[in-house]
C-alpha positions in Angstrom: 71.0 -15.8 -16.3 69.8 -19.3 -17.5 65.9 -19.5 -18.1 65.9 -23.5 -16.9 67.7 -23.9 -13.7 70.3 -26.7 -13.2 67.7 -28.8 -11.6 64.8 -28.4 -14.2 67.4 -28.6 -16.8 68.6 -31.9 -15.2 64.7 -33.4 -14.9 64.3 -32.3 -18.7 67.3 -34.2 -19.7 66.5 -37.0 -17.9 62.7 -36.5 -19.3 63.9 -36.7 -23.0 66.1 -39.7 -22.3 62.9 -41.3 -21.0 61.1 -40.7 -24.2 64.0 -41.5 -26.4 63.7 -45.3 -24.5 63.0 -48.0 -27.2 60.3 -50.2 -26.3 61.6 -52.7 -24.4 63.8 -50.5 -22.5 60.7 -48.2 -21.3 58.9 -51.5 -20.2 62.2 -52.9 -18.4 62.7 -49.1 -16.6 59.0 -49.4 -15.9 59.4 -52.6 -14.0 62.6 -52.0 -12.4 60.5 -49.2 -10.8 57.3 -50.8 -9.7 59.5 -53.7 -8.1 61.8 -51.0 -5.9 58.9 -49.1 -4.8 56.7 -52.7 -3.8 60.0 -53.6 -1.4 59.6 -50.2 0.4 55.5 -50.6 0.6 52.8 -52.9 2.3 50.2 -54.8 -0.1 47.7 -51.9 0.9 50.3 -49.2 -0.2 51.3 -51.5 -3.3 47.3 -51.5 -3.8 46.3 -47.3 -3.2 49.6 -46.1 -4.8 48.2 -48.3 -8.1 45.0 -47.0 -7.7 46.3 -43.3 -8.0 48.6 -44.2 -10.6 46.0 -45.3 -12.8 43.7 -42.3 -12.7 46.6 -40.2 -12.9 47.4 -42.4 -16.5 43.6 -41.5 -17.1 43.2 -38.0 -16.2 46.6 -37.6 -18.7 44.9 -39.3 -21.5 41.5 -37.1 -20.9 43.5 -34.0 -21.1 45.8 -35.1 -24.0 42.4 -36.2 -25.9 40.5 -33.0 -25.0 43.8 -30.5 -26.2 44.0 -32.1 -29.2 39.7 -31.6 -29.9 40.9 -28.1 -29.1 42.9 -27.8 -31.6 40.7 -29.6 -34.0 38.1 -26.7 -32.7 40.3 -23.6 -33.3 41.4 -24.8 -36.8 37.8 -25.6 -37.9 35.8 -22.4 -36.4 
């Protein structure tokens, strides 16, 4: 039995093709995106969805930053 099933196999792959993305592709994937999701949503939507977005981004970075002092931590104590 396969530790990954064919689903989270199939997000990982598309996860590491997303990564592997030069810059210009990310940014052109990136608005591709935002500009299908704005046809589907109101301003308001367009506005809140942003909003969440955003503090996701900065919660990310916050948790990144802080695992990495961790690790700083552990090797220095």
């Amino acid at each position: 039995m396969s530790l990954l099933s064919d689903t989270k196999l199939t997000q990982l792959i598309e996860y590491k093709e997303v990564i592997s993305m030069n810059s210009a592709q990310l940014t052109f994937a990136i608005t591709t995106l935002a500009n299908t999701i704005s046809q589907k949503l109101t301003d308001d939507e367009i506005a809140l969805l942003s909003s969440v977005l955003v503090q996701l981004g900065d919660t990310l970075a916050t948790i990144s930053t802080n695992n990495q002092f961790s690790e700083i931590r552990q090797i220095t104590e």
